[in-house]
N, CA, C and O of each residue as an XYZ file, in Angstrom:
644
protein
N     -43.846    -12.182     28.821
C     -44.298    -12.498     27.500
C     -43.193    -12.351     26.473
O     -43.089    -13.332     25.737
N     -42.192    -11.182     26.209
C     -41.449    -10.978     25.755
C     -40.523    -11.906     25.388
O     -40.102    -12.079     24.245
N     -40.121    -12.670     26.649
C     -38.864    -13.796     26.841
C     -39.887    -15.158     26.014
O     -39.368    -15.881     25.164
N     -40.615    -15.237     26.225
C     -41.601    -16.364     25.649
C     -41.218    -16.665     24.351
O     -40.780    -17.698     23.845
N     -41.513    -15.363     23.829
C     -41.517    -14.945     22.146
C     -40.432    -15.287     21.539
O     -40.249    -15.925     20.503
N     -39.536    -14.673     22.480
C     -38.013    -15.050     22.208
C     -37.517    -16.278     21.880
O     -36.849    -16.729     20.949
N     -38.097    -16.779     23.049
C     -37.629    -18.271     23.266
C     -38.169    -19.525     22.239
O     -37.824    -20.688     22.032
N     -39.054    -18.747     21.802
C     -40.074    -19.500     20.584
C     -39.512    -19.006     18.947
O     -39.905    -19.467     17.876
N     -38.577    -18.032     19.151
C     -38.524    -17.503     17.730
C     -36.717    -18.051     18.013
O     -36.050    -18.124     16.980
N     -36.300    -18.258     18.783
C     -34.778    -19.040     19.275
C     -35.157    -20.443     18.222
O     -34.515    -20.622     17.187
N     -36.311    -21.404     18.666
C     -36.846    -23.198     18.501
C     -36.925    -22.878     17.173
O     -36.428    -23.626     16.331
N     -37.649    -21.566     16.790
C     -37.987    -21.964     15.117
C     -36.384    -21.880     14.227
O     -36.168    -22.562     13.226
N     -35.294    -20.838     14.872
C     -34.295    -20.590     14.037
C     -33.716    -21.454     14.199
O     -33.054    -21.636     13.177
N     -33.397    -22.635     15.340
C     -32.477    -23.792     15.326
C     -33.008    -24.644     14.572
O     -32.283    -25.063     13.670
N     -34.450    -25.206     14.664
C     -34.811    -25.747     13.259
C     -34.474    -25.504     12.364
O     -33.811    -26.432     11.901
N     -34.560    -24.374     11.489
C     -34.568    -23.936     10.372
C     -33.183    -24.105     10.173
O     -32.961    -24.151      8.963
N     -31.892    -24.247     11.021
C     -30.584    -24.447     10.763
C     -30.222    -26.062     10.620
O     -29.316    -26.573      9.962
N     -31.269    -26.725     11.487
C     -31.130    -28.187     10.944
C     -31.548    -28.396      9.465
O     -30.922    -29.252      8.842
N     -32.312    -27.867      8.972
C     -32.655    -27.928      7.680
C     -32.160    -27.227      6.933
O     -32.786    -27.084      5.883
N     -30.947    -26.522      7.062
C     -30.128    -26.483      6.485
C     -28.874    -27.195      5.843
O     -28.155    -26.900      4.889
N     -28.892    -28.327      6.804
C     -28.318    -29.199      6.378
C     -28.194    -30.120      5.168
O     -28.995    -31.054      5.153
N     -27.681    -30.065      4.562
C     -27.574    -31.193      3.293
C     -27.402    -32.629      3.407
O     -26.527    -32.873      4.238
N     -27.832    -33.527      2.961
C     -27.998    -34.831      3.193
C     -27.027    -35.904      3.057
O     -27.224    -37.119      3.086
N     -25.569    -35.028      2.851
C     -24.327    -35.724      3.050
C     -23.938    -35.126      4.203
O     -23.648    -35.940      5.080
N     -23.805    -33.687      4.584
C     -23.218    -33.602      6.449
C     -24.184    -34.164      7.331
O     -23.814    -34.422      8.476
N     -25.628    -34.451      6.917
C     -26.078    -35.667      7.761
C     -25.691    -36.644      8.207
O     -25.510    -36.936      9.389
N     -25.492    -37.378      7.063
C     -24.776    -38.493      7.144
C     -23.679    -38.814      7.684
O     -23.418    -39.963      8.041
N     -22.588    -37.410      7.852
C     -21.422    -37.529      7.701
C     -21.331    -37.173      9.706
O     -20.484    -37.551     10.516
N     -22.322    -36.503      9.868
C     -21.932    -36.395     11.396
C     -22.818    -37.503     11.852
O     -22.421    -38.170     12.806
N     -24.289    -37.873     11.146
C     -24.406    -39.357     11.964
C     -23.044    -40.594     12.299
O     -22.797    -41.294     13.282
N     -22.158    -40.368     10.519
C     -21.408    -41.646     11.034
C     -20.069    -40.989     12.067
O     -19.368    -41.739     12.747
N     -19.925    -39.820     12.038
C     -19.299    -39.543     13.776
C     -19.746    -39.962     14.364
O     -19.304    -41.046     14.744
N     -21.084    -39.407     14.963
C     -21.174    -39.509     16.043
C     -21.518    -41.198     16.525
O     -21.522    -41.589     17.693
N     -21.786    -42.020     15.351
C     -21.780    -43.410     15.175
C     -20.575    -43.880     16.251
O     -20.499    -44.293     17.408
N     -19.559    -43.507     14.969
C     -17.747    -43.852     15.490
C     -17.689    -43.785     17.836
O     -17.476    -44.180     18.982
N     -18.107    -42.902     16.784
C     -17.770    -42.146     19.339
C     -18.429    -42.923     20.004
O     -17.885    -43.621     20.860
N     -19.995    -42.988     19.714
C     -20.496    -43.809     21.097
C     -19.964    -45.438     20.820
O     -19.905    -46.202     21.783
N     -19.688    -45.777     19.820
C     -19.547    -46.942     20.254
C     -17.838    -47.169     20.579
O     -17.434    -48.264     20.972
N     -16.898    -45.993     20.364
C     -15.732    -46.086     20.887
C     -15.906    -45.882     22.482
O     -15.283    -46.534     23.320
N     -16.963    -44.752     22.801
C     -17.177    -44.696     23.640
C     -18.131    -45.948     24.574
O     -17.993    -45.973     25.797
N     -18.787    -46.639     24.095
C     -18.741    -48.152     25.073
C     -17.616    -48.740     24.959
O     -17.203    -48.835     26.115
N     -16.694    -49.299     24.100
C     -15.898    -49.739     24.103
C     -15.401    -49.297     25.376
O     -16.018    -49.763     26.333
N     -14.415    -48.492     25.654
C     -13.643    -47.861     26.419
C     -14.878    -47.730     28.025
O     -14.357    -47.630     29.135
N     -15.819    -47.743     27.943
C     -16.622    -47.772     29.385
C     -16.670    -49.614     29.496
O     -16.766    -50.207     30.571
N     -16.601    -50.136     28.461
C     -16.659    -51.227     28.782
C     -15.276    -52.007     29.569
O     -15.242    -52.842     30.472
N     -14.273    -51.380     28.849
C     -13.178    -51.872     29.188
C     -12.399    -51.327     30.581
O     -11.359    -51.714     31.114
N     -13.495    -50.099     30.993
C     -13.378    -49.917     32.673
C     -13.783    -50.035     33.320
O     -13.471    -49.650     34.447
N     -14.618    -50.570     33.043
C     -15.828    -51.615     34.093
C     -15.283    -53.018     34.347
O     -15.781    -53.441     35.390
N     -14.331    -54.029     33.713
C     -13.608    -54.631     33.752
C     -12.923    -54.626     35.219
O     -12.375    -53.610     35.647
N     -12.999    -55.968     36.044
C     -11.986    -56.064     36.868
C     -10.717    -55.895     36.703
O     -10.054    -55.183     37.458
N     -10.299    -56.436     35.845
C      -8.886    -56.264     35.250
C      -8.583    -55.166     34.495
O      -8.511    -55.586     33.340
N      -8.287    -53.571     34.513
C      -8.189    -53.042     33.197
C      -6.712    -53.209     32.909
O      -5.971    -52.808     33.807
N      -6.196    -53.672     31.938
C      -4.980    -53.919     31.252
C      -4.298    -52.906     30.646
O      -4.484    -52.726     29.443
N      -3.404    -52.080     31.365
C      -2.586    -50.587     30.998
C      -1.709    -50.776     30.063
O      -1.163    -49.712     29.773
N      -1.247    -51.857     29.329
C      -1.183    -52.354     27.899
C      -2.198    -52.420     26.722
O      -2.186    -51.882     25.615
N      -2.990    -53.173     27.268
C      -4.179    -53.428     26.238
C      -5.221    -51.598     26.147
O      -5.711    -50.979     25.202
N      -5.164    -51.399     27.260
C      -5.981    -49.507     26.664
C      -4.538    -48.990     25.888
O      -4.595    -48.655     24.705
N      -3.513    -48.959     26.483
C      -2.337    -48.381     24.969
C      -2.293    -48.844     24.313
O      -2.409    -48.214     23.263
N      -2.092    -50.352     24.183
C      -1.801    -50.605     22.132
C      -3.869    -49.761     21.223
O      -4.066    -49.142     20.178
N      -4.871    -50.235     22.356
C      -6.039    -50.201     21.776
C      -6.824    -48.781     21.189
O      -7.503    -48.628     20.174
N      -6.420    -47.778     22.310
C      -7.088    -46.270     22.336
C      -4.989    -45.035     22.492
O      -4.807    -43.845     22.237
N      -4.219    -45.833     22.861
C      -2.948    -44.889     22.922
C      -2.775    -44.630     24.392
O      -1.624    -44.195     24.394
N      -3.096    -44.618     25.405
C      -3.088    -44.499     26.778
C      -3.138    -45.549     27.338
O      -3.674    -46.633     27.108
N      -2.415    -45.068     28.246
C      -2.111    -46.036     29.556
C      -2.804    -46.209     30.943
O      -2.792    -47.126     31.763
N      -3.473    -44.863     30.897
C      -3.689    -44.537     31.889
C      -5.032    -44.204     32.185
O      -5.243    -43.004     32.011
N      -6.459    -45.143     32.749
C      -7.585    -44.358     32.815
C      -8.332    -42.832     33.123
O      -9.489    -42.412     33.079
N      -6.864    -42.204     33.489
C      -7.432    -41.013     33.686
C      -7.377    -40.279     32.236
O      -8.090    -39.287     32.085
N      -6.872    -40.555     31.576
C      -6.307    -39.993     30.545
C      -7.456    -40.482     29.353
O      -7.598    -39.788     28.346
N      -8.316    -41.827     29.572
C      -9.457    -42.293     28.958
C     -10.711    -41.632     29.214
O     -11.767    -41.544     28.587
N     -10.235    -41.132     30.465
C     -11.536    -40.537     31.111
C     -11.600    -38.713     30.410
O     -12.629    -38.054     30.264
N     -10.365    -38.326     30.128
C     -10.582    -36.981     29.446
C     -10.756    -36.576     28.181
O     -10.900    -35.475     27.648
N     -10.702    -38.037     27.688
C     -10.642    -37.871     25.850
C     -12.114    -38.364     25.696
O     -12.674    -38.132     24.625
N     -12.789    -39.033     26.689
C     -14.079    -38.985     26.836
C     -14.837    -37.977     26.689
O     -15.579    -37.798     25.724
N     -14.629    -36.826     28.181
C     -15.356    -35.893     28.374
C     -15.126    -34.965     27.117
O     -16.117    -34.717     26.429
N     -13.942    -34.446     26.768
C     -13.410    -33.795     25.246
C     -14.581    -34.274     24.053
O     -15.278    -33.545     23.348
N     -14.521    -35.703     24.105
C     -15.330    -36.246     23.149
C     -17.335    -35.777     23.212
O     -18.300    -35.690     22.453
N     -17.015    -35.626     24.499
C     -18.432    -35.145     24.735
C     -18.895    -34.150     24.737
O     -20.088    -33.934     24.522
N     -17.683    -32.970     25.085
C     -18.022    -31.287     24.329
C     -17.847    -31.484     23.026
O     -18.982    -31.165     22.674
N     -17.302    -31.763     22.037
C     -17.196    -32.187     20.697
C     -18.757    -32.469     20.380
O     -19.068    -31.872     19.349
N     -19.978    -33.283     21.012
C     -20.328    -33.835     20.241
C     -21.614    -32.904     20.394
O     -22.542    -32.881     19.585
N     -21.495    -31.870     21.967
C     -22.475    -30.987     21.594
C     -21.929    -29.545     20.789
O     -22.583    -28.517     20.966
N     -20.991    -29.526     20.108
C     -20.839    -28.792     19.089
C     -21.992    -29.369     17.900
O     -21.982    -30.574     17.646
N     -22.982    -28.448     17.186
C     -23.737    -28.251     16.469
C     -23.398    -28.780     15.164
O     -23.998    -29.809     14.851
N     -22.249    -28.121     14.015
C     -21.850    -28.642     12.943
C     -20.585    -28.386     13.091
O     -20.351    -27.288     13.594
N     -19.709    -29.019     12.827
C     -18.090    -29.349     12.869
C     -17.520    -28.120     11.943
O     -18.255    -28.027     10.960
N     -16.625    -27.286     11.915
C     -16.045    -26.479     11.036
C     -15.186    -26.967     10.189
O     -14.566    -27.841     10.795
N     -14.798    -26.879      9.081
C     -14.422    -27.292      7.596
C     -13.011    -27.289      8.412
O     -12.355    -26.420      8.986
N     -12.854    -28.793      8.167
C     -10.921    -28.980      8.732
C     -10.241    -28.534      7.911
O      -9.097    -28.185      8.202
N     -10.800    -28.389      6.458
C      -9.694    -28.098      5.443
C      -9.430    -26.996      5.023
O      -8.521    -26.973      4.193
N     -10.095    -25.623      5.404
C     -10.350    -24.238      4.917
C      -8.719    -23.817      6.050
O      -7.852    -23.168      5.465
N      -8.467    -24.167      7.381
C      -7.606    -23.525      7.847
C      -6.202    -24.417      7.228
O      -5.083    -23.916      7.117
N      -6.400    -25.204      7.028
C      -4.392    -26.108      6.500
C      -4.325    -25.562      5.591
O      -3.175    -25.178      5.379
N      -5.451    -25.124      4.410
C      -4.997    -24.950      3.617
C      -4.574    -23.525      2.875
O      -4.148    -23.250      1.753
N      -4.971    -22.603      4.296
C      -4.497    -21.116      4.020
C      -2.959    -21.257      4.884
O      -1.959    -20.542      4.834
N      -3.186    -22.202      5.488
C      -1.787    -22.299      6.225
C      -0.531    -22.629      5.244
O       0.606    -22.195      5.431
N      -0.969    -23.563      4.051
C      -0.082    -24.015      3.182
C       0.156    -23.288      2.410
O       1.324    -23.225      2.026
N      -1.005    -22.275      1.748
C      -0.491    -21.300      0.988
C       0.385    -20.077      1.589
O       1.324    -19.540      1.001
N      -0.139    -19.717      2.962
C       1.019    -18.833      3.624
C       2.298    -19.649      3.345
O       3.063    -19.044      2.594
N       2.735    -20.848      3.743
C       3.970    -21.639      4.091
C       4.652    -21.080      2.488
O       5.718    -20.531      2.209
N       3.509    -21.504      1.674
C       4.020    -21.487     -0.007
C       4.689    -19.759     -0.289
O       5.772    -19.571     -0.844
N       3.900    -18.773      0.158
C       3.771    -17.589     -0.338
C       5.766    -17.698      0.438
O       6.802    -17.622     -0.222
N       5.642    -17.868      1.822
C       7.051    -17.654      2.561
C       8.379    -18.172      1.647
O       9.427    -17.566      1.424
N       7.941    -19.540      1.193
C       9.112    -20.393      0.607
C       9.210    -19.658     -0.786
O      10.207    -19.955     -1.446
N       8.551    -18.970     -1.204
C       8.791    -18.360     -2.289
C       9.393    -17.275     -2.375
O      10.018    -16.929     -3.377
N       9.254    -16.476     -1.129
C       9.624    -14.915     -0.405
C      11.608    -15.323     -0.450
O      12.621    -14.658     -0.667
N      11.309    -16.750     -0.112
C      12.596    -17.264      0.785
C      13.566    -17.261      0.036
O      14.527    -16.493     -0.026
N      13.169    -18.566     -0.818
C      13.912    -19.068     -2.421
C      14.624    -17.403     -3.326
O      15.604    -17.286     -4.062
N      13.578    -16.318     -2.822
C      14.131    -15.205     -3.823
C      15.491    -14.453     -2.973
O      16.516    -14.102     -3.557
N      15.304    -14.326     -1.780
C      16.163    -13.522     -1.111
C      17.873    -14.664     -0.883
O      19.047    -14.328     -0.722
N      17.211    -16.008     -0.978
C      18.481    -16.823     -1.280
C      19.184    -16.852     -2.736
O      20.406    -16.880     -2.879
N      18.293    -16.841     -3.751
C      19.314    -16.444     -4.856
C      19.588    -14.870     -5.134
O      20.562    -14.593     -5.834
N      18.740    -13.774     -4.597
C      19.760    -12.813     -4.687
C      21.007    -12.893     -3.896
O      21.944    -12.216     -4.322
N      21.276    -13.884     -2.376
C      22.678    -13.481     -1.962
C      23.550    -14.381     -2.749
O      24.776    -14.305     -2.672
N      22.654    -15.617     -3.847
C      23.840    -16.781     -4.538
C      24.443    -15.908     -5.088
O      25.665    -15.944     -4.939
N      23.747    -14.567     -6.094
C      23.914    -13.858     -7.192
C      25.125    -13.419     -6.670
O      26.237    -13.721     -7.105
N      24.793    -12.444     -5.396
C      25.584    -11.486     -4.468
C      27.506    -12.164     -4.718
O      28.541    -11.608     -5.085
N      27.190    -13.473     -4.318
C      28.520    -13.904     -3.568
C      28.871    -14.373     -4.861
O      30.056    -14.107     -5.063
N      28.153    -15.176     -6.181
C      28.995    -15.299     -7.534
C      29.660    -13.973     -7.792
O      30.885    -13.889     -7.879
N      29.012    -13.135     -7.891
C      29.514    -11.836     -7.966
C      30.698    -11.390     -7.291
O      31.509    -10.626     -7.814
N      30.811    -11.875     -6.095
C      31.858    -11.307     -4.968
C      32.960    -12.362     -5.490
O      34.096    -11.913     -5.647
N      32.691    -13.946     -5.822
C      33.659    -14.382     -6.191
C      33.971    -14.249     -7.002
O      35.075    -14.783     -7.112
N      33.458    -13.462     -8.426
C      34.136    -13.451     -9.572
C      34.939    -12.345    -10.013
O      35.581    -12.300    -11.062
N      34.804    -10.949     -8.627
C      35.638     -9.871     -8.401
C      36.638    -10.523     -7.953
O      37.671    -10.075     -8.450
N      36.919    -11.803     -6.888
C      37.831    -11.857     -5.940
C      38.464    -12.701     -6.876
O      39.599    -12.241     -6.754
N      38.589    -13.697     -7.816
C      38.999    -14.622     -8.941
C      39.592    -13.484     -9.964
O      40.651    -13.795    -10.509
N      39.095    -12.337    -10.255
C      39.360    -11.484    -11.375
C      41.387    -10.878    -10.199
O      42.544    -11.257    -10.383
N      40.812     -9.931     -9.211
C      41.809     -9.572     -8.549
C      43.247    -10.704     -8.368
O      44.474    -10.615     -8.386
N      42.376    -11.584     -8.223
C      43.882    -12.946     -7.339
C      44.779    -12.905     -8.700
O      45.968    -12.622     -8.552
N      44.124    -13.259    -10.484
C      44.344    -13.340    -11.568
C      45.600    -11.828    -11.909
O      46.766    -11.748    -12.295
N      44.820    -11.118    -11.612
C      46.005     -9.875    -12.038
C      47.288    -10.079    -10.702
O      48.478    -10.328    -10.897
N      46.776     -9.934     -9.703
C      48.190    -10.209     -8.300
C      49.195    -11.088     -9.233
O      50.183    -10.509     -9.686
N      48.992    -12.414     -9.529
C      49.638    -13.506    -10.283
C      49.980    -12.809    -11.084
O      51.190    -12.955    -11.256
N      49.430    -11.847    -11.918
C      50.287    -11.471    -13.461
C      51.563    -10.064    -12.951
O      52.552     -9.729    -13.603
N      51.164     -9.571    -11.819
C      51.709     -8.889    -11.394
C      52.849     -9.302    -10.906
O      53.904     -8.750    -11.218
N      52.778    -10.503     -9.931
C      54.168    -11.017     -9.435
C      54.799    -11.611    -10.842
O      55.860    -11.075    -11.162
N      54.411    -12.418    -11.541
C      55.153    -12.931    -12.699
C      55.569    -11.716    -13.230
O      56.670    -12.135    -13.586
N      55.586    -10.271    -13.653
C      55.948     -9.534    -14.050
C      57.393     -9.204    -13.678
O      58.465     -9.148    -14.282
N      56.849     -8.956    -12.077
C      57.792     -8.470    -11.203
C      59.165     -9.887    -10.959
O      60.300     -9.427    -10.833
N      59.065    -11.315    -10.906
C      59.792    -12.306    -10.926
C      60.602    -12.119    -12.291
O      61.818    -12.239    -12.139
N      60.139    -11.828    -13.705
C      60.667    -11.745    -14.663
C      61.733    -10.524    -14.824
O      62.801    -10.647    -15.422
N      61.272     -9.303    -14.188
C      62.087     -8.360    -13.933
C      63.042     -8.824    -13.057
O      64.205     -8.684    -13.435
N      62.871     -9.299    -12.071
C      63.739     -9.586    -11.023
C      65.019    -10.894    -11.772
O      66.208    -10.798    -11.467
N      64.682    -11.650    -12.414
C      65.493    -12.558    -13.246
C      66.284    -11.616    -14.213
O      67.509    -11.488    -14.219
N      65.184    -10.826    -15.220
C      65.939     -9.513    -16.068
C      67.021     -9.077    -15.418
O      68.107     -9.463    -15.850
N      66.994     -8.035    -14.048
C      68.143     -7.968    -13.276
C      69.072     -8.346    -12.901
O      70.156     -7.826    -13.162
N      68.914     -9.390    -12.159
C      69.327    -11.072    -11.833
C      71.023    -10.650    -12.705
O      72.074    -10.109    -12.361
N      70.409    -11.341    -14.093
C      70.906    -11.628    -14.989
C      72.189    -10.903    -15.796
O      73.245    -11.246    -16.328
N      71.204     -9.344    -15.477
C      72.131     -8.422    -16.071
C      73.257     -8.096    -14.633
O      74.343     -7.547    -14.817
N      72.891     -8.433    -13.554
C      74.237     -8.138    -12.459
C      75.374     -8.937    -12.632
O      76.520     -8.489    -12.649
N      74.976    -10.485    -12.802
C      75.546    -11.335    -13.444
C      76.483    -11.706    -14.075
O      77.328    -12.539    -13.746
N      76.333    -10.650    -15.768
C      76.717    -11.173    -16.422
C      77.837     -9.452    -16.367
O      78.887     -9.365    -17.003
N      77.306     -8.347    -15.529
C      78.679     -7.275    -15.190
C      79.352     -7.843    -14.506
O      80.575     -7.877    -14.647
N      78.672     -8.465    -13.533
C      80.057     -9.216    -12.542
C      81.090     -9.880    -13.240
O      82.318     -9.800    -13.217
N      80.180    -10.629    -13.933
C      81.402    -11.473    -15.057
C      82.585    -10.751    -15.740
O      83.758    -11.096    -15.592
N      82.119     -9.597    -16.589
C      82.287     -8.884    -17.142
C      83.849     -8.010    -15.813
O      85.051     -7.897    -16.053
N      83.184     -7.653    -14.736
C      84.533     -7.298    -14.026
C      85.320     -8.086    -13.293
O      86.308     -7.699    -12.668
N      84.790     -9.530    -13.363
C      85.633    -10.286    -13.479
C      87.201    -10.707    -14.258
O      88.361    -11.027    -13.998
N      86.284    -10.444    -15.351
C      87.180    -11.205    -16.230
C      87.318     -9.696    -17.181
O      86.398     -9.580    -17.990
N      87.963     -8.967    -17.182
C      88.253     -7.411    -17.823
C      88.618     -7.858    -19.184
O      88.144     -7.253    -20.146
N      89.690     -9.203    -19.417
C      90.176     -9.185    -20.699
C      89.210     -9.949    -21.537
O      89.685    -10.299    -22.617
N      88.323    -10.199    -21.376
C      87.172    -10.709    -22.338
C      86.478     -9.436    -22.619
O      85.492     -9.420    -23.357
């Protein structure tokens, strides 16, 4: 008796979930399931055919191969005893905002190293700048010298000047 009850209070809650339905996912899985069976004659039709044409099922359904017609069938047919279809768009679009949240994570840790390395180049531009003022220092001294050996040499050169 128990299982009876059960089984009777199971019929009333699946009802009560069809009528839950709103009168656009009605519609919207009638015209599925519209689409399928008659893709699905199509494709029984076209293997019942003496000839099946392993061109004409690829340009028509994407396969070549009836076995491969024969599994997008059966697929099609657990699909269609699924009850109500789950919202395609609730998972892409937490997927996109993860993708978004990342590229944003991303974009920041790339301009702190732009910052990093302007930084590193504008120490390494500052340093090269003084080296240069340093050797010109040191070249000018070295000419200063130069100059003054020069002009003693001259000088003991030539004693009577």
């Amino acid at each position: 008796m128990g299982a009876n009850m059960r089984n009777k209070k199971e019929q009333r809650e699946r009802r009560h979930k069809r009528q839950d339905l709103s009168r656009d996912d009605l519609l919207f899985l009638l015209s599925i399931l519209e689409g399928e069976l008659q893709a699905r004659d199509e494709v029984i039709a076209v293997l019942k055919s003496e000839k099946t044409d392993s061109t004409l099922l690829g340009a028509k359904y994407g396969f070549t191969r009836p076995e491969n017609v024969l599994r997008a069938l059966h697929r099609d047919s657990l699909w269609d005893q699924q009850y109500y279809p789950e919202d395609v768009y609730d998972n892409p679009i937490t997927e996109l905002n993860h993708l978004v949240e990342v590229q944003k994570h991303s974009f920041k840790q790339i301009l702190e190293q732009l910052q990093q390395v302007s930084q590193s180049h504008k120490g390494v531009l500052h340093r090269l700048e003084e080296q240069e003022r340093s050797n010109q220092a040191f070249i000018h001294q070295n000419n200063c010298l130069t100059t003054l050996l020069e002009q003693d040499r001259e000088r003991q050169d030539n004693p009577a000047t």
